[in-house]
N, C-alpha and C positions, 0 to 999 in steps of 0.2 A: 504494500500500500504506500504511497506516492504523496497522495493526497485528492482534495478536490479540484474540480475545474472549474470556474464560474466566469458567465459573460458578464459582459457592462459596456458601455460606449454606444456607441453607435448602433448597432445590430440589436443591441438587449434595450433600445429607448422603439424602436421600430423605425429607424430613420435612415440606415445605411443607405447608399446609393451605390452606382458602377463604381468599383474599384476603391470603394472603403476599407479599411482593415479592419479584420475580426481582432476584439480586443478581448482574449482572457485572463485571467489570474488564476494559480493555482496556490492553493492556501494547502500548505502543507502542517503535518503535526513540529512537536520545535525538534524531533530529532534528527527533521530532515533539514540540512544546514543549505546555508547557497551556496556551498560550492557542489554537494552532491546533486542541486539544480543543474548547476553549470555545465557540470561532468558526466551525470549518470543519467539525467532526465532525456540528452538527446539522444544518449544511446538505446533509451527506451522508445523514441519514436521513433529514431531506425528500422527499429525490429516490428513495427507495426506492418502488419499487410493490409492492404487498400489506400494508406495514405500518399501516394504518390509522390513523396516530398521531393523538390529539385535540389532546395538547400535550404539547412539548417543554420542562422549566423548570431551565433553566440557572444551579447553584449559585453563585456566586461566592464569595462567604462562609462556604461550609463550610469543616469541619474537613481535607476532601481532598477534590480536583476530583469535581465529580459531576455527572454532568446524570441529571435524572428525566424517564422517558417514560412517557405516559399514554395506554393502548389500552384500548377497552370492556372491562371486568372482569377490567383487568391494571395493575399499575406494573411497570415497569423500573426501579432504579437502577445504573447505569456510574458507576466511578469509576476514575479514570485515574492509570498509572505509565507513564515509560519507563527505560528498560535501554539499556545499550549494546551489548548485541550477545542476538540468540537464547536463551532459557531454558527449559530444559525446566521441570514442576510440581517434581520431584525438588530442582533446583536452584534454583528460587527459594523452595522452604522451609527450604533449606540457610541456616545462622544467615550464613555468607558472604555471603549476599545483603547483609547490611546494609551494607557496604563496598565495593557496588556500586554502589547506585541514591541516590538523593537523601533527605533526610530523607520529605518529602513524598510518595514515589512507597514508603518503606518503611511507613507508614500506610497506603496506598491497599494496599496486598499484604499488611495482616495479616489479611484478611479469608480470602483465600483460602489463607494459611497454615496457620491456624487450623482452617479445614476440613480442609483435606488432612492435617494433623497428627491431627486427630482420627477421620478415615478410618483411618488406618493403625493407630489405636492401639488399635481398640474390638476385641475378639478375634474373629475370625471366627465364632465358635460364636453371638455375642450381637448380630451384625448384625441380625438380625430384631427381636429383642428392644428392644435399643437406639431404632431407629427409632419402633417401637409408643409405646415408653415415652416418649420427646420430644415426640410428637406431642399424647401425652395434657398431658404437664408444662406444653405451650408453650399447649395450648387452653385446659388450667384458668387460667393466669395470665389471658389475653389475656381470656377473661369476668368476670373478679372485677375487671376496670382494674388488671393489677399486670403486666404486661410491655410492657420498654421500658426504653433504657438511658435516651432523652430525658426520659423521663419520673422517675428515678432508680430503676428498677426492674429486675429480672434481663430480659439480653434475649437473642436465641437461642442467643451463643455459649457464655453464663454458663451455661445451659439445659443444653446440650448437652454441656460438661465436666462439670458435678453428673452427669448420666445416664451418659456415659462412666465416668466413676470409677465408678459402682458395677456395671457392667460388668463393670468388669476387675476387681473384687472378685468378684463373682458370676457367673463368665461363663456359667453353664448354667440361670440363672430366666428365666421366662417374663417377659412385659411388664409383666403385673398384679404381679408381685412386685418388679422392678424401681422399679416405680412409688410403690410400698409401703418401701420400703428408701431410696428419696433422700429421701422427706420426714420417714422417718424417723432416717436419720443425718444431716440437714444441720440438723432442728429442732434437735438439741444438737451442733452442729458447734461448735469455740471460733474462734468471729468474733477478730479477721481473720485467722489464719491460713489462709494459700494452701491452694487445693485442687490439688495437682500431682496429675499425670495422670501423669509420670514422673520420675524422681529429674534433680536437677538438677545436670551434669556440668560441671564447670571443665576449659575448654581453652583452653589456651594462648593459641592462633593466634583464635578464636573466642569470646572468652566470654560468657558469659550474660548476655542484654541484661534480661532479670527485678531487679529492683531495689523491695525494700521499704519502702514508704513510711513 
């Protein structure tokens, strides 16, 4: 046992498009270290049959463990956490997580925090909406050359809180109106203040890891 696999990003909000990356995490237990990631994980999907892998390219130097896998008109990227014991989604976007797992393993899991936080937050009514409208925001950028955080540009998560907030402002417009309403509140947004998606609670036992620059 290895560990689990879990989406997030793009594919797991239902927004991916042509040529998006699948973004996994695999949360492993704490005995599995990252370098037995590094070194043993891709020899385990070597030995896979069906997956067709062309290459495997094992990060070292990133920001957080990641190896990328490359299938005919697919990437993969895995980025790897461990835990010390079993997590549910609920519980590891619980803010306790962070007094759980390592600095490095709480980076590898803001991905799919982020998502799951923003699943929950978009109103049920503007799910559809939502989707439509990200999809369009994430295509316009990606052909003008303007998405990408590498590149110092808005990138999906950034994408997907602007779309979310005006969501939850307007939870009953269509996509085209949605669409219509984030370029239009964000063109006179007063830079840098944060765009919160919910009010920011001070707890005691927990507090808010959000810190202004």
């Amino acid at each position: 046992y290895f560990g689990d696999l879990l989406q997030f990003g793009s594919v797991s909000l239902g927004v991916n498009c042509g040529g998006s990356d699948n973004d996994l995490i695999l949360i492993a237990p704490s005995f599995v270290t990252c370098e037995d990631f590094y070194n043993l994980f891709p020899q385990m999907l070597k030995g896979c049959d069906g997956l067709n892998l062309k290459s495997i390219n094992v990060c070292r130097g990133a920001f957080v463990p990641v190896i990328n896998l490359y299938a005919p008109g697919c990437q993969v990227d895995i980025v790897f956490a461990n835990v010390d014991v079993p997590l549910s989604v609920q519980e590891l976007i619980h803010d306790s997580i962070r007094f759980q797992v390592d600095r490095s393993s709480l980076h590898s899991l803001s991905g799919v925090r982020a998502t799951e936080a923003i699943k929950n937050i978009v109103p049920v009514q503007s799910q559809m909406a939502f989707r439509g409208a990200l999809r369009t925001i994430k295509m316009w950028a990606d052909r003008r050359g303007i998405y990408g955080n590498v590149y110092g540009f808005l990138n999906g998560v950034a994408c997907a809180i602007m779309v979310a907030y005006i969501c939850i402002l307007n939870p009953h417009d269509a996509a085209n109106v949605i669409v219509y309403k984030v370029f239009q509140t964000f063109s006179n947004h007063s830079w840098p203040l944060p765009i919160l998606l919910k009010k920011l609670e001070a707890d005691p036992q927990y507090p808010s890891s959000w810190v202004p620059i």
